[in-house]
C-alpha positions in Angstrom: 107.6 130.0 20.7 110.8 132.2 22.2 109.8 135.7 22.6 112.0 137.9 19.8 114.9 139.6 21.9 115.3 142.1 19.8 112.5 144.2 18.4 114.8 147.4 17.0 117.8 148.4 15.7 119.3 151.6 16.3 123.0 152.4 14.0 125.1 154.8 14.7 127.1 155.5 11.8 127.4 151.7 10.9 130.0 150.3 8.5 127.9 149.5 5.2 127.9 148.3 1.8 127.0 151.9 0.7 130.0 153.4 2.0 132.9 153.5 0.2 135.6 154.4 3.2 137.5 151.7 4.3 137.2 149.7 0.5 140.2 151.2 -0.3 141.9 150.8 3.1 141.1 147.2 3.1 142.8 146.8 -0.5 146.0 148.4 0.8 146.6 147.1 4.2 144.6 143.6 3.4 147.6 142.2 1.7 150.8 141.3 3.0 153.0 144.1 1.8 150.8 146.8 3.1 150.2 144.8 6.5 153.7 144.3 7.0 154.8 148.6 6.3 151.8 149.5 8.2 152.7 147.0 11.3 156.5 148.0 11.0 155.5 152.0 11.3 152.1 152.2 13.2 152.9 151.3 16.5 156.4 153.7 16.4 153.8 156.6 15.1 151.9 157.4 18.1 152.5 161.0 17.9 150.1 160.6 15.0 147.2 159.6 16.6 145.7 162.6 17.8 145.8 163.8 13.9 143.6 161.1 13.3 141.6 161.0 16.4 140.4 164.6 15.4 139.4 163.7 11.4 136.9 161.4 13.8 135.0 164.9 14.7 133.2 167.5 12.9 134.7 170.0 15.6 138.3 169.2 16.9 137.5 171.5 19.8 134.8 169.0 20.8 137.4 166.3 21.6 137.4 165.9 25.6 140.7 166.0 27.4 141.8 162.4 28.0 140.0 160.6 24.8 143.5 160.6 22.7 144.5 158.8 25.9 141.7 156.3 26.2 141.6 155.6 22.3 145.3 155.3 22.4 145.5 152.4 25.5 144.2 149.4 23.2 147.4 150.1 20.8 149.5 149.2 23.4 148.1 145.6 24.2 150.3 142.8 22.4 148.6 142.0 18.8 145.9 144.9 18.7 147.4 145.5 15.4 147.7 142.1 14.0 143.7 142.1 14.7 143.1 145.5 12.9 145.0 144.1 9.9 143.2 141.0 10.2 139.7 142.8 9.8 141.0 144.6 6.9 141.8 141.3 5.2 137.9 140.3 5.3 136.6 144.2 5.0 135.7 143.8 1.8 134.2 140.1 2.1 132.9 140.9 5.0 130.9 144.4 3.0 129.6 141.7 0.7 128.6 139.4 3.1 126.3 142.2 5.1 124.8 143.3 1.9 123.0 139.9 1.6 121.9 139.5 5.2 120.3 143.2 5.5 117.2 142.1 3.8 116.5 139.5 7.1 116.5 142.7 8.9 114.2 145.1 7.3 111.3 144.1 9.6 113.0 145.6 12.4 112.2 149.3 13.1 115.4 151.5 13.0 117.5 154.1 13.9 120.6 155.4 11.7 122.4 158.3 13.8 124.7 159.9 11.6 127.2 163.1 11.4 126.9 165.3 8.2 130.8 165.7 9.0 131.8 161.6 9.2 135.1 160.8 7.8 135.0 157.4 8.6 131.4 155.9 7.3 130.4 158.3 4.3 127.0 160.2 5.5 125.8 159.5 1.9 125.5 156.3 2.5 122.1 157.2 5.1 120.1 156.7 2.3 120.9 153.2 0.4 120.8 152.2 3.9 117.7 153.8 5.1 116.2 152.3 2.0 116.5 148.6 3.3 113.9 148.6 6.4 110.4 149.2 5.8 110.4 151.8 9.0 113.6 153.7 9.3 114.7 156.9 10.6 117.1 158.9 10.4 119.2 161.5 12.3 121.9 163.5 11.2 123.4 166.1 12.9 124.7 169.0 11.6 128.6 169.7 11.3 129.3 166.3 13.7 132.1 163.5 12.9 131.5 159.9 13.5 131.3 160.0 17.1 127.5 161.8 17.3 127.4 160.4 21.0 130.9 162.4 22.2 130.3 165.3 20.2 126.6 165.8 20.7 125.6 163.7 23.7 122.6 165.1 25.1 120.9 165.6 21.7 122.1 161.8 20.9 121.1 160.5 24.0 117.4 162.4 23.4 117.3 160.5 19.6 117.8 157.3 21.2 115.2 157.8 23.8 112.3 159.4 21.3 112.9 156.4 18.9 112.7 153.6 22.4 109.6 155.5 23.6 107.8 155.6 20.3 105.1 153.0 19.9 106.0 150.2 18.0 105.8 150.6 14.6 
């Protein structure tokens, strides 16, 4: 018998069934009309991307100097938005398609780190989610976006290494 390679699970913020932002994302830039205005304007918008680099965080004045830059760099690489667009094609499939494979992986003890502040994956969500393994916890952190491990490193850093160091469940 192979010995299992992975014996926990630990989510920060995941995408999930639960969760209903992106759904409507998916619906609008899935199809060709909105993938074709979105492709034809994105790439020309990049003074925009700092607006929506800072919806990512609970506290704007959290965002390090040179992220906008280093989340900004894969934009310019040839067809980074014809992938996007391409995941937002299957987003909702894809929701669907997680939803039945979660049950194979309630066995596995695990961590959801969240942000009470998350724009992007609706903290509500936590607890449909939490719901599916039989030994779940979870972490949110007060007033923090969807990037717990930029905003609030040493505090996620310390979740991820009680949860490891905890006996197994």
């Amino acid at each position: 018998a192979r010995p299992r390679r992975v014996r926990r699970l630990i989510l920060a913020a995941p995408v999930n069934p639960w969760s209903p932002h992106g759904q409507f994302l998916a619906l609008l830039l899935g199809n060709s009309i909105g993938s074709a205005l979105f492709k034809a304007t994105a790439a020309r918008m990049t003074v925009t991307y700092g607006y929506w680099l800072s919806r990512l965080y609970g506290d704007p004045g959290k965002i390090p100097s040179g992220t906008l830059e280093g989340y900004s760099a894969p934009f310019k690489i040839p067809g980074t938005f014809d992938y996007g667009l391409s995941v937002m094609r299957c987003w909702n499939s894809g929701l669907h398609e997680l939803e039945s494979a979660l049950p194979k992986l309630a066995d596995y003890p695990t961590l959801l780190i969240w942000g009470s502040r998350d724009c992007a994956v609706d903290p509500g969500s936590a607890a449909p989610l939490q719901k599916v393994f039989k030994h779940c916890e979870l972490v949110m952190f007060e007033g923090v976006g969807h990037l717990p491990y930029e905003e609030m490193p040493n505090a996620f850093n310390r979740a991820l290494l009680t949860f490891l160091q905890s006996g197994p469940q």
